[in-house]
TIDREN-592308 format. One record per residue (C-alpha): residue in one letter; residue number from 1; x, y, z. Coordinates in steps of 0.05 Angstrom, whole numbers, always signed. Layout:
<atoms>
+------+-----+--------+--------+--------+
! type ! seq !      X !      Y !      Z !
+------+-----+--------+--------+--------+
!    A ! NUM !      X !      Y !      Z !
...
+------+-----+--------+--------+--------+
</atoms>
This chain:
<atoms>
+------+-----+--------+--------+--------+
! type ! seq !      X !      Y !      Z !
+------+-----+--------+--------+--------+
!    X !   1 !   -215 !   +274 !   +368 !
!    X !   2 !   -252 !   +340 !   +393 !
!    X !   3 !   -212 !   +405 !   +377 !
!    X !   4 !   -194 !   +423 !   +455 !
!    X !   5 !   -143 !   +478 !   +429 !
!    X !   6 !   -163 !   +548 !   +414 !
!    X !   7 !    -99 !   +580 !   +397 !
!    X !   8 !    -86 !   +579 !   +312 !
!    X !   9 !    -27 !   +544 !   +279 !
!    X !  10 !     +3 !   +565 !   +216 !
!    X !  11 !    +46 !   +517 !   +174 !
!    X !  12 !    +90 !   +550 !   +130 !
!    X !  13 !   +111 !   +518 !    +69 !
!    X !  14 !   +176 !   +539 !    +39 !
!    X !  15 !   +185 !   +482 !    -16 !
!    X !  16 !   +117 !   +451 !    -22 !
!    X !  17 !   +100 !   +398 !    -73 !
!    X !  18 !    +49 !   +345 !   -104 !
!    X !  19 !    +63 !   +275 !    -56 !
!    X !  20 !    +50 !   +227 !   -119 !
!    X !  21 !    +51 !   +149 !    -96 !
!    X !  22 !    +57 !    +99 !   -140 !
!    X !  23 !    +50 !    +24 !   -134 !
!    X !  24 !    +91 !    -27 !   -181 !
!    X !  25 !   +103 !   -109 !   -168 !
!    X !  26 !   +171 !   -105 !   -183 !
!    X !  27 !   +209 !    -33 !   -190 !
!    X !  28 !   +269 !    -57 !   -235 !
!    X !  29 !   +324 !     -2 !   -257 !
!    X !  30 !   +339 !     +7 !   -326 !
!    X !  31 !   +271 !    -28 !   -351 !
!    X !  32 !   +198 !    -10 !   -366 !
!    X !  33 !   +153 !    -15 !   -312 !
!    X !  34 !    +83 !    -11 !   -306 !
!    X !  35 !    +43 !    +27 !   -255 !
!    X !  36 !    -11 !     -2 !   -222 !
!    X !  37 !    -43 !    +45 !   -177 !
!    X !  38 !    -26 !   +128 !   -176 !
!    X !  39 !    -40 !   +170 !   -121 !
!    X !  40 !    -34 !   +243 !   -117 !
!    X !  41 !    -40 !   +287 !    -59 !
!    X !  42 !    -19 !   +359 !    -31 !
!    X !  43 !    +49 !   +344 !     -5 !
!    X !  44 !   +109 !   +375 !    +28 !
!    X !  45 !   +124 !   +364 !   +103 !
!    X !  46 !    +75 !   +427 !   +123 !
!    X !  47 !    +19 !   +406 !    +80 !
!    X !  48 !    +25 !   +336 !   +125 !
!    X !  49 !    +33 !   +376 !   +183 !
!    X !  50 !    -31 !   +419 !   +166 !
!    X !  51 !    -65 !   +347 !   +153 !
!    X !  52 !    -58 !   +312 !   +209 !
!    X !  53 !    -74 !   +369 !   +253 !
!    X !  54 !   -140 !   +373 !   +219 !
!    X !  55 !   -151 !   +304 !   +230 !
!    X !  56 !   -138 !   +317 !   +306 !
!    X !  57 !   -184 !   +375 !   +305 !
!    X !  58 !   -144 !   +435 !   +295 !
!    X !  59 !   -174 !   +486 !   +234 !
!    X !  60 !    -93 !   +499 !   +209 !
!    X !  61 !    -78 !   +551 !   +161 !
!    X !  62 !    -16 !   +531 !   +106 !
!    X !  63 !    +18 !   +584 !    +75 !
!    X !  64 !    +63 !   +577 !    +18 !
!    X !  65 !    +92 !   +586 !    -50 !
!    X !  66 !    +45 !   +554 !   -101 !
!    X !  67 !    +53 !   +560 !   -178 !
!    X !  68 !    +24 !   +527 !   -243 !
!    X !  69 !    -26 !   +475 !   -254 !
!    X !  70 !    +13 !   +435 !   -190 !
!    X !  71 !     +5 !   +489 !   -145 !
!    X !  72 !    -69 !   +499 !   -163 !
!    X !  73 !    -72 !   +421 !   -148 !
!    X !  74 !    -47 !   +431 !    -77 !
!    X !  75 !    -89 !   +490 !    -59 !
!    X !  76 !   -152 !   +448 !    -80 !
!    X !  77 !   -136 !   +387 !    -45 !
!    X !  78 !   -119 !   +420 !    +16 !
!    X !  79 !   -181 !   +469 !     +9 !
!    X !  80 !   -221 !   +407 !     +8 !
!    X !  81 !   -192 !   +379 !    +68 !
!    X !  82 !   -213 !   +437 !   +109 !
!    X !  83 !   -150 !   +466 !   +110 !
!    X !  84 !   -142 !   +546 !    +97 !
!    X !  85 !    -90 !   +564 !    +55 !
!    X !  86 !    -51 !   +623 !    +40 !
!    X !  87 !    -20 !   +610 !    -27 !
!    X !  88 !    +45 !   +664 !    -46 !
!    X !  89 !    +35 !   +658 !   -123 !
!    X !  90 !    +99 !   +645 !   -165 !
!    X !  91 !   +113 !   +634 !   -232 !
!    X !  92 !   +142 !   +556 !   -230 !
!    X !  93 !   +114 !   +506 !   -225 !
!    X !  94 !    +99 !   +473 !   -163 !
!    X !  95 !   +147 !   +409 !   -160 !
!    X !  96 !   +130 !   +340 !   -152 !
!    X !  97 !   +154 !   +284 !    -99 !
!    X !  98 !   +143 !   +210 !   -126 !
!    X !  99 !   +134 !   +153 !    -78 !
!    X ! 100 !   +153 !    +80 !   -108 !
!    X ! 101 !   +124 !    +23 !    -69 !
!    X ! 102 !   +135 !    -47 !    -98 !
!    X ! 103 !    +99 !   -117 !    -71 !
!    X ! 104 !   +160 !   -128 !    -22 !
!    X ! 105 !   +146 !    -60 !    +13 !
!    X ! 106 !   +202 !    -27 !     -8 !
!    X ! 107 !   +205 !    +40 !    -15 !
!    X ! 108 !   +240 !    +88 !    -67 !
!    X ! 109 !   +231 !   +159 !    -67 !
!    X ! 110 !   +252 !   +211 !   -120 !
!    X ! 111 !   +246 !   +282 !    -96 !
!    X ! 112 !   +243 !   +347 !   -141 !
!    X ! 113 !   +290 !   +407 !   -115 !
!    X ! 114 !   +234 !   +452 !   -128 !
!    X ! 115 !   +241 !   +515 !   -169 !
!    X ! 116 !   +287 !   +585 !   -157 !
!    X ! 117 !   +238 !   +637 !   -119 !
!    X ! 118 !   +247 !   +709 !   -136 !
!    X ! 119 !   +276 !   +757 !    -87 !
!    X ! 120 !   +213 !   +797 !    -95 !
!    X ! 121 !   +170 !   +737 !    -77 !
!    X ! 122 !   +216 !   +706 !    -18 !
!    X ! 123 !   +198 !   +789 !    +10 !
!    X ! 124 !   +124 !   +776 !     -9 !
!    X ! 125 !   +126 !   +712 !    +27 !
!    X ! 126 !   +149 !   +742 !    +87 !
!    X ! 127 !   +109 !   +800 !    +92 !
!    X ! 128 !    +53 !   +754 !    +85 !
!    X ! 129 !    +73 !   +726 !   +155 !
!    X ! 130 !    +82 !   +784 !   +189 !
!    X ! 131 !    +16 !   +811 !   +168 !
!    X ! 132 !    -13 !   +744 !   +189 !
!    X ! 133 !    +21 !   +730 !   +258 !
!    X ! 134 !    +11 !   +812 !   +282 !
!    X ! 135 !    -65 !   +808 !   +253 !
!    X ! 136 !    -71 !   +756 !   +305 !
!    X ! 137 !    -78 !   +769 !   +383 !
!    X ! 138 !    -84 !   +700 !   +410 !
!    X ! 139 !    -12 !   +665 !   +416 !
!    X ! 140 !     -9 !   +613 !   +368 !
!    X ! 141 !    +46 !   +570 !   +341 !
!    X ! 142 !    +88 !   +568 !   +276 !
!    X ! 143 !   +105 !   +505 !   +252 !
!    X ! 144 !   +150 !   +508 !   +183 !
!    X ! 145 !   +175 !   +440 !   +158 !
!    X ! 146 !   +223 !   +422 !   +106 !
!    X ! 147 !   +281 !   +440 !    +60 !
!    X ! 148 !   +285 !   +504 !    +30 !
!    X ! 149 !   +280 !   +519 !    -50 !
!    X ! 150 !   +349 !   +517 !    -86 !
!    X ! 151 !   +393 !   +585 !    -77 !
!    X ! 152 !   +352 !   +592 !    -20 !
!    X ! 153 !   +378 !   +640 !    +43 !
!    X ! 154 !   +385 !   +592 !    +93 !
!    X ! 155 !   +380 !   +645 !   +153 !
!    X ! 156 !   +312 !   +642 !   +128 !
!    X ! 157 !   +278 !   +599 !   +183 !
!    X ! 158 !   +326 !   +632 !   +234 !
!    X ! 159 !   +284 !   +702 !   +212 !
!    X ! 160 !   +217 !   +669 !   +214 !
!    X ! 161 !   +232 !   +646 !   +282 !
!    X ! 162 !   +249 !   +720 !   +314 !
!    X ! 163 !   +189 !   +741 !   +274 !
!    X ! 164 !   +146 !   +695 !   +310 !
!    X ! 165 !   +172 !   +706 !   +374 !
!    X ! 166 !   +176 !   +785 !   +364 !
!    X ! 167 !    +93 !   +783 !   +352 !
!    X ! 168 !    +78 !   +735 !   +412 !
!    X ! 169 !    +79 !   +659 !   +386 !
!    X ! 170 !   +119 !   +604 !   +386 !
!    X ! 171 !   +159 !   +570 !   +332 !
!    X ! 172 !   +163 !   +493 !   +317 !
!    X ! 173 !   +211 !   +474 !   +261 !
!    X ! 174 !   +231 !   +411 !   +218 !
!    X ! 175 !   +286 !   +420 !   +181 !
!    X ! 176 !   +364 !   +405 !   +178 !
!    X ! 177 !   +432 !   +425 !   +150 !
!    X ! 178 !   +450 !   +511 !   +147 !
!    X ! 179 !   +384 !   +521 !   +168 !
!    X ! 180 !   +367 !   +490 !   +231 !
!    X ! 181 !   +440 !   +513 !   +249 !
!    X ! 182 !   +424 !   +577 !   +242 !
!    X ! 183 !   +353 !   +579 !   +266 !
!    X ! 184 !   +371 !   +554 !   +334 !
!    X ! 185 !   +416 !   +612 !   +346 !
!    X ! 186 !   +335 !   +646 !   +347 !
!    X ! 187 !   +314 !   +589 !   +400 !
!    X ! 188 !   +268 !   +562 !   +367 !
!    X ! 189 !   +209 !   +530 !   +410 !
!    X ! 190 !   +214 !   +464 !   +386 !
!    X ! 191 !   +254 !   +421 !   +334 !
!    X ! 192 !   +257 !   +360 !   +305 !
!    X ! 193 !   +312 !   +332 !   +273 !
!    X ! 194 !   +310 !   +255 !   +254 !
!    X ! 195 !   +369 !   +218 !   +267 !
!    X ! 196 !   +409 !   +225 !   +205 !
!    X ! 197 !   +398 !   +303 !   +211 !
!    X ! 198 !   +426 !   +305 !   +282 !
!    X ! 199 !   +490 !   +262 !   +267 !
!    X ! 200 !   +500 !   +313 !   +204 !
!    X ! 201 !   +493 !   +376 !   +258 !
!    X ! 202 !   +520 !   +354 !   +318 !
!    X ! 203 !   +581 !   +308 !   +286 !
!    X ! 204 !   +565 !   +242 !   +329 !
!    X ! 205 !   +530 !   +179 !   +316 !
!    X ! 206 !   +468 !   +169 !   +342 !
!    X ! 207 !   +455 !    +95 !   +353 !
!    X ! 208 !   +409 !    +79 !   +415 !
!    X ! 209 !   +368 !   +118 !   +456 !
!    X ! 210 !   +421 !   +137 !   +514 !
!    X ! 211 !   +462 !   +177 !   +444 !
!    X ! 212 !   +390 !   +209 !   +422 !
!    X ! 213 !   +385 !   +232 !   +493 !
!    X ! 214 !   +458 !   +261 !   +491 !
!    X ! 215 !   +437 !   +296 !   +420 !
!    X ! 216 !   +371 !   +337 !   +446 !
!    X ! 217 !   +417 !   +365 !   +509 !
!    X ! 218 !   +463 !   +386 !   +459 !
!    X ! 219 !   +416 !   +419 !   +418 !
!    X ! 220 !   +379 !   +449 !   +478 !
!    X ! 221 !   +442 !   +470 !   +498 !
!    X ! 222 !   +456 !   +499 !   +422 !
!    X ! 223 !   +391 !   +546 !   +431 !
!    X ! 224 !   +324 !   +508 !   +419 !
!    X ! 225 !   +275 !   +505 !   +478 !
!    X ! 226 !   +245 !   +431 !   +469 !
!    X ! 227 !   +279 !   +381 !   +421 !
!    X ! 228 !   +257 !   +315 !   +391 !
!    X ! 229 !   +306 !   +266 !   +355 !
!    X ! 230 !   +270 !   +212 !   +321 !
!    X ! 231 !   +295 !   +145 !   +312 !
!    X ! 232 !   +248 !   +111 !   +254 !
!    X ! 233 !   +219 !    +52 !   +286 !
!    X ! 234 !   +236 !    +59 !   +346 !
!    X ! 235 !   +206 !   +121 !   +361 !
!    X ! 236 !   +233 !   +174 !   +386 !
!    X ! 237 !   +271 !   +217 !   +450 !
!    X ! 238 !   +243 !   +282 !   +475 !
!    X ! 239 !   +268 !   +333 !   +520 !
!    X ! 240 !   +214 !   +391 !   +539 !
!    X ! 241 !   +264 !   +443 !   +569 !
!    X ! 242 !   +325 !   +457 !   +592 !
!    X ! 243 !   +337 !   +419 !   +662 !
!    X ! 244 !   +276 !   +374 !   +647 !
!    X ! 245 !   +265 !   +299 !   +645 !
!    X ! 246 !   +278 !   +269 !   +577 !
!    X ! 247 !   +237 !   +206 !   +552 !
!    X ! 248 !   +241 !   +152 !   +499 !
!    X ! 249 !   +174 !   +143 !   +473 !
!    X ! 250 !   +160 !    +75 !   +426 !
!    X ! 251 !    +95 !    +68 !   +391 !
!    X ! 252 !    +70 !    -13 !   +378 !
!    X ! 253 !    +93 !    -48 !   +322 !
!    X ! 254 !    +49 !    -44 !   +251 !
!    X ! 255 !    +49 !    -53 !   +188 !
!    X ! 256 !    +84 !     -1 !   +146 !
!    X ! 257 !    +54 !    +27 !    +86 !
!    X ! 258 !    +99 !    +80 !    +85 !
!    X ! 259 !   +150 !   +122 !   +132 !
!    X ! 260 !   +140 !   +173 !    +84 !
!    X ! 261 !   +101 !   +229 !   +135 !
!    X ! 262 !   +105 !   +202 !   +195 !
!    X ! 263 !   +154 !   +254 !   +225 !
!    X ! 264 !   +109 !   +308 !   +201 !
!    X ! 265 !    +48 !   +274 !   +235 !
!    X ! 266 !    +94 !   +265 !   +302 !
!    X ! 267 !   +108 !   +345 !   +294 !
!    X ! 268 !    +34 !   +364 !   +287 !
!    X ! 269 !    +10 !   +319 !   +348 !
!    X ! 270 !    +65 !   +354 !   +393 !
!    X ! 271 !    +45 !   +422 !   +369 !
!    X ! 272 !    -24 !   +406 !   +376 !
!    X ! 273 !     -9 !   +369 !   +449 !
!    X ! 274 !    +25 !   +423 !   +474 !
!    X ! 275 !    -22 !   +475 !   +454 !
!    X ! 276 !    -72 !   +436 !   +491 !
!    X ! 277 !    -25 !   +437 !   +557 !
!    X ! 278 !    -35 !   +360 !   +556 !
!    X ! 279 !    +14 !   +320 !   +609 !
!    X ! 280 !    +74 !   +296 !   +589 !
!    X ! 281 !    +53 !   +223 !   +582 !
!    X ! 282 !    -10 !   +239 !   +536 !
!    X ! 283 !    +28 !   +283 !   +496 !
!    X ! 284 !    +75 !   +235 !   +484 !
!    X ! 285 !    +24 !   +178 !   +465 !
!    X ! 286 !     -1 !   +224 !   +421 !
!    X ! 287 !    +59 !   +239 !   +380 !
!    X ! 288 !    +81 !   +165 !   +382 !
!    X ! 289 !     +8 !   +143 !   +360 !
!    X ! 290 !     +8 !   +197 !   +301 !
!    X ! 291 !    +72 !   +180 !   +281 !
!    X ! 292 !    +57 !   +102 !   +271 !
!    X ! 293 !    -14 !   +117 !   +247 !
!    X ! 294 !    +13 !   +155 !   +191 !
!    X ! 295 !    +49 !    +89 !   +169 !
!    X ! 296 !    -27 !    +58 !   +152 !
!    X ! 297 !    -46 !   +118 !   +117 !
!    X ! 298 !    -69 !   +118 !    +40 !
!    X ! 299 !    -29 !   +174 !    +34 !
!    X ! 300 !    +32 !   +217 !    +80 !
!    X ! 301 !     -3 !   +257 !   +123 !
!    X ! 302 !    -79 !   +225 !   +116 !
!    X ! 303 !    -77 !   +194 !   +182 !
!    X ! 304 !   -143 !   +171 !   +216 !
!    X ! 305 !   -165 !   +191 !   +285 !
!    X ! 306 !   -199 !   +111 !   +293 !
!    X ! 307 !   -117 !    +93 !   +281 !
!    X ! 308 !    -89 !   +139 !   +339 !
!    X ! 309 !   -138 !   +122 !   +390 !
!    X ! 310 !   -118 !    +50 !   +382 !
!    X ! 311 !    -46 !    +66 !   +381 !
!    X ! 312 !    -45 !   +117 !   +440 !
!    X ! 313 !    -47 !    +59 !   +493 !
!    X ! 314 !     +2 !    +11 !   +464 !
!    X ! 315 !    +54 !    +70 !   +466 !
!    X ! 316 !   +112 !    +50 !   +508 !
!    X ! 317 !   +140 !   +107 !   +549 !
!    X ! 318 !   +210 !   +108 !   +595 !
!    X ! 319 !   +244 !   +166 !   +631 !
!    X ! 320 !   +310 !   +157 !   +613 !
!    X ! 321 !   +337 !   +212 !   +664 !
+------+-----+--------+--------+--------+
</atoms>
């Protein structure tokens, strides 16, 4: 896909890690078992972000703690992906996420909490984006994905989002819990949430699309400016703004590597789509198409443009309102 957006994005990595993905026949608790195949990749929701806007065309820049051999190992393999990166240099180690897939297709993942970050480097980290989003002229859009690093100030996305809109540019974020409460008293641009994440803010079950649509009024309502609820499988419901439309986009049906990404890949095609000033049907195919594609990938985030085209027209779209 040509790069038809002009306008930067930064994806800011608060907790990034190494995506390791493992394959086993069998994964049985409590015995020995043998790996068969080992992946390893830059991982963390913004390094899939910064990936699969890459693979739509966008030149992203991912800035981020990074520390010990780990950390090196993420700055190379997103430095060889064509993906800039802005590494804040700690002392820990960078953690690691490990993916267990087994021959039924099931899926077992065991996530690190990542490290404590010094005060002194949480102010490095954010000095680093200020000097980044006032060095820059052109509007462009910050998109920070995923938790935050243990002891962590959870007002911390809420700050990064009246940064970003103090200096011109907008803010997309992925998160849940403390901090997406408190980032959407900022108004964030865009958010989000998957579906467990909205029933743990908003206190209501989420079940069907007509309850999705109910949950992205109420966080429109609760200060973001365009919300996304995603529903696994079957897809997802947006609302763009505040006395808009809201639609229930579904992508086709395929065969799932992995989930593991494929909110992070919807994320990036929005941001990217809505850079672009696409309509609101292609955006939507896009982010549905990026989304599923990401479930053939090799790894989260790796998603290839020959997969979206295919999926963008088997994307089932309905206004719900």
């Amino acid at each position: 896909m040509s790069n038809s957006v002009v306008n930067p994005f930064w994806c800011v990595s608060a907790n990034p890690a190494i995506d390791k993905r493992v394959r086993v026949s069998a994964l049985t608790p409590g015995r020995v078992n043998r790996i068969r195949e080992v992946h390893a990749e830059p991982g963390g929701k913004a390094a899939h972000v910064a990936m699969v806007l890459r693979a739509l065309g966008a030149y992203p820049l991912w800035l981020g703690f990074a520390g010990g051999s780990t950390g090196e190992q993420l700055l190379t393999g997103l430095q060889a992906l064509a993906i800039g990166t802005l590494p804040i240099r700690v002392n820990a180690d960078t953690r690691v996420n490990l993916e267990i897939i087994d021959n039924q297709g099931d899926v077992t993942e065991l996530l690190e909490p990542g490290a404590q970050v010094a005060e002194h480097d949480w102010q490095s980290f954010f000095e680093a984006c200020e000097n980044l989003l006032s060095d820059e002229k052109r509007s462009g859009t910050v998109i920070a994905s995923g938790s935050l690093p243990p002891d962590a100030d959870p007002a911390f996305y809420g700050k990064l989002t009246e940064l970003a809109h103090r200096l011109g540019h907008k803010m997309f974020l992925d998160t849940g819990g403390e901090s997406l409460r408190i980032a959407l008293n900022a108004g964030p641009d865009f958010v989000k949430p998957n579906r467990e994440e909205a029933e743990d803010l908003l206190g209501a079950t989420i079940g069907d699309c007509k309850s999705a649509a109910e949950a992205v009024h109420r966080f429109i309502q609760l200060g973001a400016r365009s919300a996304v609820v995603s529903l696994g499988q079957e897809g997802f419901v947006w609302l763009a703004a505040s006395g808009g439309s809201t639609y229930w986009a579904r992508p086709a049906s395929v065969k799932v590597t992995s989930s593991v990404g494929c909110g992070d890949a919807t994320v990036a095609a929005f941001a990217y789509a809505m850079s672009a000033g696409f309509s609101v049907e292609h955006t939507l195919r896009l982010a549905a198409a990026c989304g599923a594609a990401n479930c053939l990938a090799e790894c989260p985030g790796r998603v290839r443009d020959t997969d979206v085209r295919a999926l963008e027209a088997k994307v089932s779209i309905k206004k719900l309102e």
